[in-house]
C-alpha beads as a LAMMPS data file, in Angstrom:
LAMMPS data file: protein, C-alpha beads

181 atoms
180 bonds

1 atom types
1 bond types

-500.0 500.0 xlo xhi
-500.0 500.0 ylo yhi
-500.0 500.0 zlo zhi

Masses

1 110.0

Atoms # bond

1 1 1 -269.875 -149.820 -262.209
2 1 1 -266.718 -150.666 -263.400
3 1 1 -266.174 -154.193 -264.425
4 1 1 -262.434 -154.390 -264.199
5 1 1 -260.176 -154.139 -261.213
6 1 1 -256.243 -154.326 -261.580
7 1 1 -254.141 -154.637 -258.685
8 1 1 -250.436 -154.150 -259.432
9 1 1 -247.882 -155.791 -257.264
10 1 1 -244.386 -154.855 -256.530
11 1 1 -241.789 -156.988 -257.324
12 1 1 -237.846 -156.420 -256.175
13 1 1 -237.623 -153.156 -256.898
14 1 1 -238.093 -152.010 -253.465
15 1 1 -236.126 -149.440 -251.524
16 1 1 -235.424 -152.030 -248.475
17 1 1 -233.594 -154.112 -251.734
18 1 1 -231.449 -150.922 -253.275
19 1 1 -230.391 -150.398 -249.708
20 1 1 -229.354 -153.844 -248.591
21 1 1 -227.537 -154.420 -251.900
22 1 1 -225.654 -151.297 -251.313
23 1 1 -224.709 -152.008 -247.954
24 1 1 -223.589 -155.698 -248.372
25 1 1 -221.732 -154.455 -251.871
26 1 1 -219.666 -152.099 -250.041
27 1 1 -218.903 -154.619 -247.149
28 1 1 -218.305 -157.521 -249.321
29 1 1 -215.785 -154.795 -251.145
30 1 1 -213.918 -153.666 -248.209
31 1 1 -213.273 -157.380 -246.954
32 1 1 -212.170 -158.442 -249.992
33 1 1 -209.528 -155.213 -250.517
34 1 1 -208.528 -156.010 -246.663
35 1 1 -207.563 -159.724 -248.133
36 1 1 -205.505 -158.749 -251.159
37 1 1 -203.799 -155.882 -249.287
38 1 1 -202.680 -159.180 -246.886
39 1 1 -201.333 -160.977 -249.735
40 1 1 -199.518 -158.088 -251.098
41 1 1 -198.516 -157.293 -247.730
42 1 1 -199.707 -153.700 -248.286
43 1 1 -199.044 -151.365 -245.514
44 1 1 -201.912 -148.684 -245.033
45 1 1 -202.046 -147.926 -240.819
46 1 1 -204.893 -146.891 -241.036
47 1 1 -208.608 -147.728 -239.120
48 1 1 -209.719 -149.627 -242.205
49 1 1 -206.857 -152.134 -242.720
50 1 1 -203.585 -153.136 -239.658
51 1 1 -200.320 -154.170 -241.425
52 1 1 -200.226 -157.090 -238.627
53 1 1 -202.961 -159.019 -240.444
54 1 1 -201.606 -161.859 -241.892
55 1 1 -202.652 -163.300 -244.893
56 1 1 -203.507 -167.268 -243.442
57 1 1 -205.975 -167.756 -242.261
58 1 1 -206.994 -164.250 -241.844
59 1 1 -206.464 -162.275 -245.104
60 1 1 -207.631 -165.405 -246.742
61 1 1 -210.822 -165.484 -244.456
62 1 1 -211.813 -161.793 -245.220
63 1 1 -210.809 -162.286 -249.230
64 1 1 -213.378 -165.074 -248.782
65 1 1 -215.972 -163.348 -247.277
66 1 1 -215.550 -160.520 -249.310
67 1 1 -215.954 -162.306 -252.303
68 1 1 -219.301 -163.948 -250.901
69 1 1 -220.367 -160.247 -250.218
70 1 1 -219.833 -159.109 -253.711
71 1 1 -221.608 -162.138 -255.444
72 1 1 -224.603 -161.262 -252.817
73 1 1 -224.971 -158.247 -253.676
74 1 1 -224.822 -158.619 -257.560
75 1 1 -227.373 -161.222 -257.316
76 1 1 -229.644 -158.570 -255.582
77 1 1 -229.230 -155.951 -257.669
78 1 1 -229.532 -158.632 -260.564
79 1 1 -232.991 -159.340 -259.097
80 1 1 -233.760 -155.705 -258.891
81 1 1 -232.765 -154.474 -262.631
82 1 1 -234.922 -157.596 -263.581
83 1 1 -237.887 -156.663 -261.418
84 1 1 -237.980 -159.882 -260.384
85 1 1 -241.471 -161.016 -258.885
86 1 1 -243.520 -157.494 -260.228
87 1 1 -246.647 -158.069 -262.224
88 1 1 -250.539 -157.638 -261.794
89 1 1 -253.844 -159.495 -260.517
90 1 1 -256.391 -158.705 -263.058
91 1 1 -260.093 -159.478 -261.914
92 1 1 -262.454 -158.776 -264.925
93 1 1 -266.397 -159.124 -264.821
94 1 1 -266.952 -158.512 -268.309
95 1 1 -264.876 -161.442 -269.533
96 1 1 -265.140 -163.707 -266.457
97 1 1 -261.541 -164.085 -266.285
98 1 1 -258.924 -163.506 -263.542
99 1 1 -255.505 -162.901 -264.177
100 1 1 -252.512 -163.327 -262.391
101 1 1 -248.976 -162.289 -264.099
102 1 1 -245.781 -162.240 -262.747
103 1 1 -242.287 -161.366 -264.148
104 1 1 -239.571 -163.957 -263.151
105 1 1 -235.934 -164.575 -264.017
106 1 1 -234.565 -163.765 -267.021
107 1 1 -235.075 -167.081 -269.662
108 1 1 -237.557 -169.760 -270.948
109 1 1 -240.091 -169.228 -268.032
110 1 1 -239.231 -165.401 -267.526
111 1 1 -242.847 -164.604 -267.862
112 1 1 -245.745 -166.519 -265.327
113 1 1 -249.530 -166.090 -266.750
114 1 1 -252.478 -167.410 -265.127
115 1 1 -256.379 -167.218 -265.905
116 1 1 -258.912 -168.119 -264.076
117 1 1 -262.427 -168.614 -265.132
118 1 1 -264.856 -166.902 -262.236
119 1 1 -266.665 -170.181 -262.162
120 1 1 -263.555 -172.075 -260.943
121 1 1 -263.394 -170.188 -258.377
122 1 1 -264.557 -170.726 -255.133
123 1 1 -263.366 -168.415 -252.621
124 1 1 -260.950 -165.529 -251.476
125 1 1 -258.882 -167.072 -248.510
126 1 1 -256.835 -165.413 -245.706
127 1 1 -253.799 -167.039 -244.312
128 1 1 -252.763 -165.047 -241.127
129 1 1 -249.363 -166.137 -239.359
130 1 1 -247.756 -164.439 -236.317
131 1 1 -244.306 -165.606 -234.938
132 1 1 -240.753 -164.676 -235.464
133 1 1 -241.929 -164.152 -239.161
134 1 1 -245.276 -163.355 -239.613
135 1 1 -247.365 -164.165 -243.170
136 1 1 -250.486 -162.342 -244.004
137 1 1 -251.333 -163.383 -247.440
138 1 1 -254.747 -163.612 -249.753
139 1 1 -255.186 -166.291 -251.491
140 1 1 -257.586 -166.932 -254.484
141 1 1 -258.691 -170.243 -254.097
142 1 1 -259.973 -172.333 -256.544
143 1 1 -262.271 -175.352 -256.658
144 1 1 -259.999 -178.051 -257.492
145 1 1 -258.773 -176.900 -254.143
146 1 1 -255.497 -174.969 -255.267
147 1 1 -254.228 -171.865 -253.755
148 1 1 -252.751 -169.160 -255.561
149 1 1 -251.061 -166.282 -253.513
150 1 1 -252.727 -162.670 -255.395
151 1 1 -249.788 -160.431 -252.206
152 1 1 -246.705 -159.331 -252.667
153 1 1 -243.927 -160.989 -250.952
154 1 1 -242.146 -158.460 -248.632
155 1 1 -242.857 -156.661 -245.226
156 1 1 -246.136 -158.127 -243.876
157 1 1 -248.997 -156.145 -244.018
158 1 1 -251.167 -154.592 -241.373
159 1 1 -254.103 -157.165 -240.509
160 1 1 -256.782 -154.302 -241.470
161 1 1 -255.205 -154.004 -244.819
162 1 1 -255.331 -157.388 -245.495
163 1 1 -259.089 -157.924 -244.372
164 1 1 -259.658 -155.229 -246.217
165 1 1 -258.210 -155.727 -249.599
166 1 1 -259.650 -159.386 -249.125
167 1 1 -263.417 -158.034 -248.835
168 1 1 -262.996 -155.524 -252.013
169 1 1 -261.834 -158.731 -254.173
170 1 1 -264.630 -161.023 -252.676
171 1 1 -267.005 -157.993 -253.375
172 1 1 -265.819 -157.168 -256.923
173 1 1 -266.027 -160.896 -257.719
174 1 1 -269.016 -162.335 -255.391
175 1 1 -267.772 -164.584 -253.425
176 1 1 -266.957 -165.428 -249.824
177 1 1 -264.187 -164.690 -247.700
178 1 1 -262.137 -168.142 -245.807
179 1 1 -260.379 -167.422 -242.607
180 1 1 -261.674 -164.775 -240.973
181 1 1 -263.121 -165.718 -237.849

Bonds

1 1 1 2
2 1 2 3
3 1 3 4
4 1 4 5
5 1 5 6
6 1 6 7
7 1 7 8
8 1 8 9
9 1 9 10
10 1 10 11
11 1 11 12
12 1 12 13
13 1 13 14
14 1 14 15
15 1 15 16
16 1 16 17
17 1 17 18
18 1 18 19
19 1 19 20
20 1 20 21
21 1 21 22
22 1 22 23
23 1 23 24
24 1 24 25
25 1 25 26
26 1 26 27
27 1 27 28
28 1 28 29
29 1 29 30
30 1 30 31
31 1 31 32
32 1 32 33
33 1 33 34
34 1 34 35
35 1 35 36
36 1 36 37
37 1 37 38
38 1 38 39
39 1 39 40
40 1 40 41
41 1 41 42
42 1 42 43
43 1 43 44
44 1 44 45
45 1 45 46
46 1 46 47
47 1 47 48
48 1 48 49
49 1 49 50
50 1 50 51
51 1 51 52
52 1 52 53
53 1 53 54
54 1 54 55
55 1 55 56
56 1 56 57
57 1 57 58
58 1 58 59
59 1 59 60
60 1 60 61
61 1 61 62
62 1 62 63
63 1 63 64
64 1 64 65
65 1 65 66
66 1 66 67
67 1 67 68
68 1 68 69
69 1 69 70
70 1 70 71
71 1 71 72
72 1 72 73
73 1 73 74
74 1 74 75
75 1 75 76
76 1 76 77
77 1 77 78
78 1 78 79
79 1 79 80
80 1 80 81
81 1 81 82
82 1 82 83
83 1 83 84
84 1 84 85
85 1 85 86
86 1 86 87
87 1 87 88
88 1 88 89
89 1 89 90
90 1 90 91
91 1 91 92
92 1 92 93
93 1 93 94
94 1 94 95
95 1 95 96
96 1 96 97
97 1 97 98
98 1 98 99
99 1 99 100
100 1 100 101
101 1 101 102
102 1 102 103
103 1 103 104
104 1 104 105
105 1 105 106
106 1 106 107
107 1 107 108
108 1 108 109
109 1 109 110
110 1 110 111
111 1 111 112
112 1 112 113
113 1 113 114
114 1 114 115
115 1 115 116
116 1 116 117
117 1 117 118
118 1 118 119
119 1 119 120
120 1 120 121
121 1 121 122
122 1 122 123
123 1 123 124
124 1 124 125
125 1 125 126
126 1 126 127
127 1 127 128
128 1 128 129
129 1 129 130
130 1 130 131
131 1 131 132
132 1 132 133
133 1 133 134
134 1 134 135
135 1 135 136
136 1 136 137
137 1 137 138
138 1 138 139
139 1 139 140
140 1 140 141
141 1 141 142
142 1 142 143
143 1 143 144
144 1 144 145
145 1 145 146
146 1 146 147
147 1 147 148
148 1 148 149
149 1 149 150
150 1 150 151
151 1 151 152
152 1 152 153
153 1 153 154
154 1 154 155
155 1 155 156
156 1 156 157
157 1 157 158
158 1 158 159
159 1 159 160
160 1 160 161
161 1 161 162
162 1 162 163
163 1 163 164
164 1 164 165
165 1 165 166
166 1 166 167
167 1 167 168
168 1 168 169
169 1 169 170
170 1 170 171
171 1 171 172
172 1 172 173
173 1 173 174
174 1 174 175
175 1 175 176
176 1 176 177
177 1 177 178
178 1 178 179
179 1 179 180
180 1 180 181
């Protein structure tokens, strides 16, 4: 049997993330060249920009927003070139130590490392949340009561997938399961 089990987890280097910092890059662009062609009182009849915009309050408006669009986007695709939030849960028999590592912002605390002796820990718990925007998320839970999230932040998962990736980490580790009823 094998005695170590390594889940990776994917950070911001999702495809939902490359698409929505295309799409708000090229928005926040076009606003903010529809504001400067105001103020230089550019004339391009066209479908993308009217000559009869003015340049206050509207031209200033869209230079605004465009601007805001831009610094959006590059701090998305800053998260993404950084990986932000990738990393691993690492559940190991042999040594009786879990592991949970995480890649964060570029600097001082770029890197988050935690171990967990097996014998802190007491149980695998579920948090399920429906509403407007539903959580499903597995939680290794110690005995000193703290909670420490071992999903992925994103797109919830299905509720069989979660009950089931819960039950192979209580079964590779030996212990219970909290919050399924």
């Amino acid at each position: 049997m094998n005695q170590i089990k390594i889940d990776n987890i994917l950070g911001s280097r999702r495809l939902s993330n490359y698409w929505w910092a295309t799409i708000v890059l090229f928005g926040g662009f076009s606003f903010f060249i529809v504001g400067i062609f105001s103020y230089l009182k550019i004339s391009n009849n066209n479908i993308i920009y009217n000559s009869s915009l003015l340049f206050m309050p509207q031209g200033a408006i869209m230079t605004f927003y465009g601007m805001t669009g831009i610094l959006i986007s590059l701090f998305l695709w800053y998260t993404i070139i950084f990986d932000v939030g990738s990393g691993y849960n690492e559940f190991n028999n042999q040594t009786g130590i879990v592991t949970i590592f995480r890649l964060g912002f570029p600097g001082k605390n770029r890197i988050l490392k935690l171990q967990y002796k097996l014998k802190e820990i007491s149980s695998i718990k579920i948090n399920i949340q429906e509403g407007l925007s539903p959580k499903r998320e597995i939680y290794l839970k110690t005995k000193d009561k703290r909670e420490i999230p071992l999903t992925k932040v994103g797109e919830p998962v299905s509720l069989y997938d979660i009950e089931k990736k819960a039950k192979e980490i209580s079964t590779f580790l030996q212990i219970n399961i909290e919050g399924i009823e």
